[in-house]
SEBA-67854 format. One record per residue (C-alpha): residue in three letters; x, y, z. Coordinates in pm, whole numbers, plus 50000, padded with zeros to 5 digits. Example, Ala and Ser with C-alpha at 12.3 -4.5 7.8 and 13.67 -1.06 7.14 Angstrom:
residues 2
ala512304955050780 ser513674989450714 
***
This chain:
residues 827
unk092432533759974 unk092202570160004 unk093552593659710 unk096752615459791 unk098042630959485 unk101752640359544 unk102812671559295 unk106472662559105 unk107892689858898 unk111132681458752 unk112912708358875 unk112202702159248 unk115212691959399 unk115762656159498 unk117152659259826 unk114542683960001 unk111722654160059 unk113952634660284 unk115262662860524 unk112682681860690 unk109532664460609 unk110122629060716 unk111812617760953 unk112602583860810 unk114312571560652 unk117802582860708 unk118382615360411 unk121842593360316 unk119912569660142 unk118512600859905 unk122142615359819 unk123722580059820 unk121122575059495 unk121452609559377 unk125132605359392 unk125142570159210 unk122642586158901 unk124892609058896 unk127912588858897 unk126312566258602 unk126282594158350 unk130092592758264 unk130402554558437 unk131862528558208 unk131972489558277 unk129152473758475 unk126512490958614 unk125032481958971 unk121452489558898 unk120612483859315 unk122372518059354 unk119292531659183 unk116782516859371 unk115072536859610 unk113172506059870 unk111452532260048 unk109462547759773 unk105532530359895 unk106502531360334 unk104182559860372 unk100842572560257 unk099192534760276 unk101732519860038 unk101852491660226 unk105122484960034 unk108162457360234 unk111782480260250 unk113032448760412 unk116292428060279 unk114432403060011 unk115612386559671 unk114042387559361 unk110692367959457 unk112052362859785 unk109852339360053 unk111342364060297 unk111942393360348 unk113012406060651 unk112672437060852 unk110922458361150 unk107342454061258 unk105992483661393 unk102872496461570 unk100212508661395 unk098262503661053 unk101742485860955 unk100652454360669 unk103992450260547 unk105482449760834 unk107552485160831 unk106552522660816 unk107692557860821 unk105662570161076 unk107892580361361 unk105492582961595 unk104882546861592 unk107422522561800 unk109312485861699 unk108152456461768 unk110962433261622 unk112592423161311 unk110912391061150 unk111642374460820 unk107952368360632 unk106342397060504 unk104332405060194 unk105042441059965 unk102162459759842 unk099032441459971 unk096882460360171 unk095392434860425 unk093862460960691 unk095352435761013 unk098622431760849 unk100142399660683 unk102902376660843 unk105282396361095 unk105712362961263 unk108772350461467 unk110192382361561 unk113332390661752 unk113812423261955 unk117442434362104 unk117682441062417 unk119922453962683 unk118612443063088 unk120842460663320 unk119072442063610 unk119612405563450 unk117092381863297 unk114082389663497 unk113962423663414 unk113802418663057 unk110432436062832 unk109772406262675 unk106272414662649 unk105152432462346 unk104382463262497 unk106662462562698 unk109792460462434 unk108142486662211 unk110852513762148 unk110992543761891 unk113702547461629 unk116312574361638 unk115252597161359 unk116642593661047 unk118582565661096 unk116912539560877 unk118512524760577 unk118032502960355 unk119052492059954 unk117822457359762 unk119192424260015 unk120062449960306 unk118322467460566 unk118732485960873 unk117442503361158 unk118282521261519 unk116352522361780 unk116542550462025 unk118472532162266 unk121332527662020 unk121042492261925 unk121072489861543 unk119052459561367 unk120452449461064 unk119112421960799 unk120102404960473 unk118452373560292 unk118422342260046 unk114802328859934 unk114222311760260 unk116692324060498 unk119022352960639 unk121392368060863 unk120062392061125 unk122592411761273 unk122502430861601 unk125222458461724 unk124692470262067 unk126062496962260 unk129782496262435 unk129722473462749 unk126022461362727 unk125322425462772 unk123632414962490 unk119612399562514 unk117422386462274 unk114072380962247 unk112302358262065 unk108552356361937 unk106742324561922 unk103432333461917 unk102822372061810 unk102202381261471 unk100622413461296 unk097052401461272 unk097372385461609 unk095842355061452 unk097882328861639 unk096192296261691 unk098372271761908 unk102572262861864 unk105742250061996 unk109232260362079 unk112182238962183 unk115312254462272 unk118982232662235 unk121182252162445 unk124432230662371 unk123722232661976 unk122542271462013 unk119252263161804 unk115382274461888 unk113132256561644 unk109662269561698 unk106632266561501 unk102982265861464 unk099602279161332 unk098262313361197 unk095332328461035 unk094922347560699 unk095532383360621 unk092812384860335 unk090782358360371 unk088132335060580 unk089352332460938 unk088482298260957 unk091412290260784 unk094812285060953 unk098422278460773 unk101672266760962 unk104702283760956 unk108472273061138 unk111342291661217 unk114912278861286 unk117452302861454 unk121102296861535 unk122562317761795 unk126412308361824 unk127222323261495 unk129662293861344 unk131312296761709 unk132042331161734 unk129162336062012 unk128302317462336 unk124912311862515 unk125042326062842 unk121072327362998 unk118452311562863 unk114782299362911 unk111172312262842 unk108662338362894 unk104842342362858 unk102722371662903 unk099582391962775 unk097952424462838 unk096572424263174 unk099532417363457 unk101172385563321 unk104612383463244 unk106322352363344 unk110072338463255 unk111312307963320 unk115092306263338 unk116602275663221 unk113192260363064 unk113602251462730 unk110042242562600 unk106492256362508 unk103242236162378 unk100262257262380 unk097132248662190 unk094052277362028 unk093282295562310 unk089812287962300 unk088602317862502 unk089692344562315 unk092592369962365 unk096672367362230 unk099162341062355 unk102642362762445 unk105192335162454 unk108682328962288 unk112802324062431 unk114922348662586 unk118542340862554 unk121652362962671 unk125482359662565 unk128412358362773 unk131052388862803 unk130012419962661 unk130632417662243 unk129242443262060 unk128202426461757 unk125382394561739 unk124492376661458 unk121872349161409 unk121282327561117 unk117682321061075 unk115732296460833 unk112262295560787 unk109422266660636 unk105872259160558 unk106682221960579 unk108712216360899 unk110802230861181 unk113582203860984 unk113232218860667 unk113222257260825 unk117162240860975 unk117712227860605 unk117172256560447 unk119732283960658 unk122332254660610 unk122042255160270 unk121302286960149 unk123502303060441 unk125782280060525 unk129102295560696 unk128612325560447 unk129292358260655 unk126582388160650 unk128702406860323 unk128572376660125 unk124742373760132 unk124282410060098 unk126602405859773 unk125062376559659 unk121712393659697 unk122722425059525 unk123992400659198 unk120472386859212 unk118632418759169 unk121242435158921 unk120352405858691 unk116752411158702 unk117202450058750 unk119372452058449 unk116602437458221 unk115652473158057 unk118872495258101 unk117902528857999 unk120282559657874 unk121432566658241 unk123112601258105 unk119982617157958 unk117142607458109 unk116012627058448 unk117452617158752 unk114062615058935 unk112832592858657 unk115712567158688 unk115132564159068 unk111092559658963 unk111802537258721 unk114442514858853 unk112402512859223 unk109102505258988 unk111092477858822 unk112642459959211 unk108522461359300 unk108132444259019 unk110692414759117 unk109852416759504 unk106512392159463 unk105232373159436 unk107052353659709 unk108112318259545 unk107762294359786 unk108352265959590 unk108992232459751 unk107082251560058 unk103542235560022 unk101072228660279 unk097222217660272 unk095472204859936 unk099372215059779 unk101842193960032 unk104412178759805 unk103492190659448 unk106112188859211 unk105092219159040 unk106072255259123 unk104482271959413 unk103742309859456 unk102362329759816 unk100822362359814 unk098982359159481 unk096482388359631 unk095362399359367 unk094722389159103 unk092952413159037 unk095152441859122 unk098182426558886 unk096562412258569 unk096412447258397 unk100192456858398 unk102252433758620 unk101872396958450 unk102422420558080 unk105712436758238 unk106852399958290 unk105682391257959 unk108392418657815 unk111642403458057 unk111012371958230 unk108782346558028 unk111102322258290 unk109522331358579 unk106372342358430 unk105742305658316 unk106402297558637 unk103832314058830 unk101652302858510 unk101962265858625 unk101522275159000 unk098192287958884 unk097372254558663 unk098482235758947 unk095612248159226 unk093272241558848 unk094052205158913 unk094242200159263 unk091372226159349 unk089062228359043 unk089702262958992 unk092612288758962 unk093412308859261 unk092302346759252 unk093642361359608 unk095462332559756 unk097042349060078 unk099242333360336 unk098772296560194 unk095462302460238 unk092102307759989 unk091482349660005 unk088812364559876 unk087542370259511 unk087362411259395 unk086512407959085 unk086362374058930 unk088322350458784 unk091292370458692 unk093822344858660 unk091992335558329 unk093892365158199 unk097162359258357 unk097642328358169 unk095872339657877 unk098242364957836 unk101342337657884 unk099642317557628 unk099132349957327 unk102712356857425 unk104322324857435 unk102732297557316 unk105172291057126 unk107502286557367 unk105182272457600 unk105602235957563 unk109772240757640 unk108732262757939 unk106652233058105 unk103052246058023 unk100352228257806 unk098022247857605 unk095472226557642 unk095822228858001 unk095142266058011 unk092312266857823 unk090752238858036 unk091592258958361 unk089822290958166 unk086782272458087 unk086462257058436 unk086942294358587 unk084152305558313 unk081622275558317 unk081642260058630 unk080342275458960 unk082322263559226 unk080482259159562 unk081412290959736 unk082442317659494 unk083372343359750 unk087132321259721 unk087172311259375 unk086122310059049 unk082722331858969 unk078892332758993 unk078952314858664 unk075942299058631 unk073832330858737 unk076082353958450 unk075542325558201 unk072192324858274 unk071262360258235 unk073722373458005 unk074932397858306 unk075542392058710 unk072112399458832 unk071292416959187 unk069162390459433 unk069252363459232 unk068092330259340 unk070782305959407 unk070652272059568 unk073892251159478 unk076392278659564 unk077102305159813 unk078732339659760 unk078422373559867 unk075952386559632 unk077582427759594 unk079152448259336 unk076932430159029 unk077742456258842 unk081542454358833 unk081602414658811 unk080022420458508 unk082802440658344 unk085122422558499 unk083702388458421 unk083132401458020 unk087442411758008 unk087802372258144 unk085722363157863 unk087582381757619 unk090962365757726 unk089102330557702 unk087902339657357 unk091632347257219 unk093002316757344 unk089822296957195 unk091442315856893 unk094792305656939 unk093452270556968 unk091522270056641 unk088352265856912 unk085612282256635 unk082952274256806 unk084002285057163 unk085422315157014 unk082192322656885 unk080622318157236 unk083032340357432 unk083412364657164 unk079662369757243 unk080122370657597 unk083092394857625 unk080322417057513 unk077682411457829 unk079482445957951 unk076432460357743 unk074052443557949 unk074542464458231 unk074792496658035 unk071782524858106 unk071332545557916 unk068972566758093 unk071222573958422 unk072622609858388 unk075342626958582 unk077072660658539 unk074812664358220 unk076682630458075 unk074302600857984 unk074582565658012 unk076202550258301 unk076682509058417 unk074662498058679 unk073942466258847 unk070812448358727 unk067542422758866 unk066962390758718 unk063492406058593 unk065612431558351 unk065222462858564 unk067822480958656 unk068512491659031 unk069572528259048 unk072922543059167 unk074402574059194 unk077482576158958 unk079382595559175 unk079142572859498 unk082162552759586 unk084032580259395 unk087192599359528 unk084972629159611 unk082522615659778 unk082522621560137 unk080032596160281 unk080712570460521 unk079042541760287 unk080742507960219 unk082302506459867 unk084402473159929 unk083422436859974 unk080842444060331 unk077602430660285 unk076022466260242 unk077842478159940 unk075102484859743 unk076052502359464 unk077252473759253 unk081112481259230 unk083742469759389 unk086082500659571 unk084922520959264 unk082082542559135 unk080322537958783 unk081482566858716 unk085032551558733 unk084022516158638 unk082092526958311 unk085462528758145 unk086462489858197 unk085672475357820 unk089592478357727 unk088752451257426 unk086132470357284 unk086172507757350 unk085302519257012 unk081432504157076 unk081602520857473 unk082122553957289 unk079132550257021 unk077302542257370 unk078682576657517 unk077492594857185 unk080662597256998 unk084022607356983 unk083542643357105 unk081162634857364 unk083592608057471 unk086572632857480 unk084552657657696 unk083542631657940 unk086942620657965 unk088192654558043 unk085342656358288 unk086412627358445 unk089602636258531 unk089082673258622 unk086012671858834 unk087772642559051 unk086182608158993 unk089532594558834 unk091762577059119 unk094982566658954 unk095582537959260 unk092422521059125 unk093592492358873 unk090212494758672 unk091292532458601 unk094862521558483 unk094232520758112 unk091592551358132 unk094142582158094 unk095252564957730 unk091612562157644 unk092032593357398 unk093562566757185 unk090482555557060 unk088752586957012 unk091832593456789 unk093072619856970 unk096482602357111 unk098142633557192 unk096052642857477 unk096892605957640 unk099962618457636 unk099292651857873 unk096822634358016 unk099862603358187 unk102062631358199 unk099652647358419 unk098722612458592 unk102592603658679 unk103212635858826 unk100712638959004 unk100372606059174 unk104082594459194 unk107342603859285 unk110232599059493 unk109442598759832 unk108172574760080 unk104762586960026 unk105602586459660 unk102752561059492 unk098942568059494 unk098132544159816 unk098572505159844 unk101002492659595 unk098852463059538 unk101742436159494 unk103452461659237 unk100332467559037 unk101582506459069 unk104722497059008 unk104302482558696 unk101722507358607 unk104202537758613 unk107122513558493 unk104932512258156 unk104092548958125 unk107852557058175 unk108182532657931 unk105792551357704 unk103432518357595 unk100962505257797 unk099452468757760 unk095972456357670 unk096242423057884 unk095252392357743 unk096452402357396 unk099262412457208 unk098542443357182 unk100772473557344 unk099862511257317 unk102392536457211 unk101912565157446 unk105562588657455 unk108092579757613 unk109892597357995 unk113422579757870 unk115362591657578 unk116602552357478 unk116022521557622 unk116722485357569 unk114762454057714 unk116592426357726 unk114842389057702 unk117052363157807 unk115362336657727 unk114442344257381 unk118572357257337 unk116572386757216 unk117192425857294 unk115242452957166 unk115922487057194 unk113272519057208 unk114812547857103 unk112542588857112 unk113882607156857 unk114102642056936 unk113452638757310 unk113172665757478 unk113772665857859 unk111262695357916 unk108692678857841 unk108972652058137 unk106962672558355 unk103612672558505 unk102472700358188 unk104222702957894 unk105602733657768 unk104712748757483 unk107322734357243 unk108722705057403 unk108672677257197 unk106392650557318 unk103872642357058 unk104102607856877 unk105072619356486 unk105382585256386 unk106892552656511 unk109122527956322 unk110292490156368 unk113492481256214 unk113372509256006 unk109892503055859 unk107352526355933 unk104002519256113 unk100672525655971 unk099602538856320 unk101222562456599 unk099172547656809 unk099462507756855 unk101762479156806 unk102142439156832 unk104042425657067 unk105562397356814 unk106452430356548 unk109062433956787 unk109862417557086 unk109412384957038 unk112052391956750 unk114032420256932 unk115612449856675 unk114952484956701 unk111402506956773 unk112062544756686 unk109192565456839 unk109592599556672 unk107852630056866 unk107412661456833 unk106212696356976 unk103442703056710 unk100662688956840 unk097222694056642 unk100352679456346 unk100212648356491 unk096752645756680 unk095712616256502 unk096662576256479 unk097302576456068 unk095342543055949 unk094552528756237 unk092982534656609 unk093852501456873 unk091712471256837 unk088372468656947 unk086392434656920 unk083492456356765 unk085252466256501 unk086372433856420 unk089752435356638 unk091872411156785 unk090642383556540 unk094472371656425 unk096462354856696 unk099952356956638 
***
């Protein structure tokens, strides 16, 4: 990921992004949300939150974010593959050409070969009859007519420069794909067996059934992010006549690849190819025509892990006979009901922040893709849920599993049991599970503090929601204790960190394999894991495993040293030998501003013990226990000034999720008002409302949840209980929690638009004065408990103000720190 910081005043004028600078997507979509904010002001009656929702916000600048039609947690979601460094699929580079439109794609995950993009269909028009046809996929590239895409949550569109328009809209497993060709064309399709966008396809079948109008084709395909010895399956079912509104005219086969083959076979209605062995890409798949000229074609199309049957099944019974509007309507009832969660005070808060906030929250419900009752491998026919694209963990502990935690304990305790479920059949949770497939491990064991966070949240709950306690605290303890045999997959280099108190650099190992980099940030990471462990050893009345990883959330301090100075600041982490010593690095490599070519990611010769971070970024990560990481620093003034060094000389990156919580840090230094300009500052200048509008790869809606909360004005500490109370973008808004029949509503007293900017003005109200909870007032500005209020729902009234040395304090108390004797009550 490469910083990009995208400047957002309020005053700037919606529209002016989306005409000159880009041409995609169409500038209609713009004023048709402009229009509908605007519209919402004086509405009455039900809102349709999708009108909001701005699905293009992440297609440019690396934001590897999915536009196409999907439903909440969709397993597809379809829409154009095009050319180029393309992972999800679609872009809004115009200078790169269409491929086709498939149905599986991931949002947000940054897989440098792309994920999915298999069975693809390209429109076509042959003038000199089948044999002429660019089946190949070269050959059918074609560019879009500028601004001309669309698209809007369970709908999108797109034309390509020869006038055909591709249109898609989906259920959880199937869709409609819808084709409109020019006047008097004869209409072609072409469809992809065997390409997909990491070109990772290792042997398949196709069968076409003329009379019934079916292809079911299927076979195997490697990972996006993750060893490519593995291989999944995938299957695809399409149905051509439409319910009987279409006829087959030609149909038959073709094969091709990139050096003078391209071969059809009219009237052939099979393919069987194994791994080509030899190297290179199969190009292979059906080419079908339809008789007379009609300028509208619309296939149904089902897709499976299990079976080419159960990719049939599923368009029958999720599509059925429905037409294309019906699924597009049922699709947009889905996402109001999740979008419609928080409903904020549509009349006074900035327009550009309701398009931010309500695109932040469909991220949020885009993945990850449930694929329930889709298993393959170690998970064919488990009876528990089943989640795809769970890369990573890492990326969405920190704000996405906590946003679920405020709406959707439902689905929340869902994807809590998928992760207990690869516990039992595996040994260990997943951290980066891509494509059905083990990825690799960034930081750890994260998913010890996705379900520790379900567990401080809802454990109450928990037994009615189908999860055991018990259960998650085994799965913790096997993440934490047990080194599995190749950690580079799952769990962690436990053994080794147990051993030493810290991840050492060239250690000796000889019952497990892993990739032995970025010590220094397993560390930290591993210590946070420890601290999510310890609360639910809390929880559990575990004394003397609380005890144990209370003691080991703080190994973070082994890998403080003291003596490593940069920009006049001392004291930096560092990765660490077995012997004690500690192995040099500059603070400043791997940051944003450095300019060298070295490897900062998970290659073999990343050797300055981070992962896609510097220390001076990663030296922040102890969000349980900040208050001892400042007496480290020297203090609360020297802390202050480093902070404000970090962020004005360049080393912070606000798309790296172990910098997420570092703009609030102020918190703890009690100076919360400066959190405040400094997320002000951070939002603005990293988000906004165009296509290149978040700060590089979404990361499965890590920065979607991320801004989401600082709209919001709280921010999470995961694993806890704990939220921060930062200042709110929104004058009112109320969260609504279904499940608990609970609703609880966060109102700013004396909000003041002004101040939603990327500096505030002198005397715009924007300074926490004081917060209250049902009309009782807090001891602190500064922190609350999730179970004060919304576990209970009622009313939060964050008062704020313009006078800001006033208020430049957290009253009696600062947020928790372990240190200080913190998070010791579990709720």
């Amino acid at each position: 990921m490469a910083p990009s910081p995208q400047l957002l005043a309020l005053a700037v004028l919606l529209l002016s992004a989306f005409t000159s600078v880009w041409a995609q997507p169409s500038p209609q979509v713009q004023k048709g949300i402009s229009q509908a904010i605007k519209n919402a002001a004086n509405a009455t009656g039900n809102i349709d939150y999708t009108q909001f929702v701005n699905v293009f916000i992440g297609t440019d600048n690396d934001g590897d974010v999915c536009p196409g039609a999907s439903i909440p947690f969709g397993m597809v979601k379809f829409t154009t593959d095009l050319t180029g460094y393309a992972p999800a699929g679609y872009i809004t580079d115009n200078t790169q050409t269409v491929r086709g439109m498939s149905p599986l794609h991931d949002s947000g995950t940054g897989s440098s070969s792309g994920s999915y993009g298999n069975f693809e269909v390209m429109p076509l028009t042959c003038p000199g009859g089948f044999d002429t046809c660019t089946t190949s996929l070269e050959a059918r590239e074609r560019f879009r007519k500028n601004n001309t895409d669309d698209a809007s949550p369970g709908y999108f569109a797109l034309t390509l420069d020869n006038d055909i328009k591709l249109e898609a809209t989906s259920t959880r497993r199937a869709g409609l794909e819808r084709f409109t060709y020019p006047k008097n064309s004869k209409p072609y399709l072409v469809l992809d067996l065997a390409n997909d966008l990491p070109a990772s396809f290792a042997g398949g079948t196709m069968n076409i059934d003329p009379e019934q109008g079916r292809i079911i084709m299927g076979g195997l395909w490697g990972s996006s992010f993750g060893p490519g010895e593995f291989n999944y399956e995938a299957f695809a079912c399409f149905d051509l006549l439409n319910g009987g509104n279409q006829t087959l005219d030609e149909y038959g086969v073709w094969t091709a690849d990139t050096n003078g083959l391209d071969a059809k076979g009219l009237g052939l209605t099979q393919l069987n190819f194994t791994r080509n062995l030899i190297g290179g890409v199969y190009q292979s798949g059906a080419l079908v025509s339809f008789q007379g000229t009609p300028e509208t074609i619309t296939i149904r199309v089902g897709v499976s892990f299990v079976s080419a049957d159960q990719a049939c099944a599923n368009a029958e019974s999720e599509v059925g006979d429905s037409s294309f509007e019906d699924i597009v309507a049922q699709s947009v009832a889905l996402w109001n009901e999740k979008l419609s969660k928080i409903e904020i005070d549509l009349a006074h808060t900035p327009p550009n922040v309701t398009e931010m906030f309500y695109s932040s929250l469909y991220r949020a419900f885009l993945t990850p893709n449930n694929a329930t009752g889709e298993t393959q491998g170690p998970f064919a026919g488990t009876t528990h849920h089943y989640f795809d694209s769970l890369y990573c963990s890492w990326d969405t502990f920190r704000t996405f599993y906590p946003l679920m935690a405020l709406t959707s304990p439902v689905e929340f305790s869902q994807i809590v049991d998928n992760y207990l479920d690869a516990w039992r059949v595996l040994g260990w949770m997943p951290e980066c599970r891509a494509n059905h497939l083990p990825g690799w491990t960034q930081g750890g064991s994260s998913g010890d503090v996705i379900v520790g966070h379900f567990a401080m949240t809802y454990h109450d709950e928990a037994a009615a929601l189908g999860i055991n306690l018990n259960d998650i605290y085994s799965a913790q303890l096997a993440d934490a204790q047990l080194t599995p045999p190749n950690w580079d997959i799952e769990g962690r280099e436990a053994g080794a960190y147990i051993k030493y108190g810290y991840v050492p650099a060239s250690v000796l190992e000889t019952d497990s394999v892993g990739r032995q980099t970025r010590e220094g940030s397993r560390t930290l990471e591993y210590a946070f894991e420890d601290f999510a462990i310890r609360n639910v050893a809390l929880l559990l009345n575990k004394t003397e495993d609380f005890e144990t990883f209370n003691n080991r959330s703080q190994s973070y301090r082994s890998v403080w040293d003291s003596n490593v100075k940069s920009d006049s600041f001392a004291g930096f982490m560092q990765k660490r030998f077995p012997n004690g010593t500690f192995l040099y690095t500059n603070p400043v490599d791997c940051s944003p501003i450095d300019n060298s070519s070295r490897s900062c990611s998970l290659q073999d010769d990343n050797t300055v013990g981070f992962y896609e971070s510097s220390s001076w970024e990663y030296s922040w990560f102890v969000p349980h226990d900040t208050a001892h990481l400042i007496e480290l620093m020297g203090g609360n003034e020297t802390f202050v000034n480093r902070l404000d060094h970090f962020f004005e000389k360049g080393y912070y990156y606000a798309g790296n999720e172990p910098s997420f919580q570092t703009p609030i840090g102020y918190h703890y230094a009690n100076h919360p008002t400066q959190s405040v300009d400094r997320v002000r500052d951070v939002v603005f200048t990293n988000f906004d409302i165009t296509p290149a509008g978040i700060p590089g790869n979404d990361d499965q809606a890590a920065m979607a949840t991320l801004l989401a909360f600082h709209l919001l004005g709280l921010y999470p500490v995961p694993g806890s209980t704990e939220l921060l109370v930062v200042s709110p973008f929104i004058p009112q808004y109320t969260v609504h929690n279904s499940y608990l029949n609970v609703s609880t509503t966060v109102t700013t007293k004396g909000f003041d638009a002004r101040s939603v900017q990327q500096t505030i003005p002198k005397g715009a109200a924007a300074y926490v004065a004081n917060v209250t909870i049902n009309n009782q007032l807090l001891a602190s500005r500064c922190h609350l408990d999730f179970y004060d209020i919304f576990k209970t729902g009622g009313d939060i009234v964050i008062e704020v103000t313009a006078d800001k040395n006033s208020v430049d304090n957290c009253g009696a108390s600062l947020p928790m720190s372990v240190s200080t004797g913190g998070f010791n009550v579990a709720r």
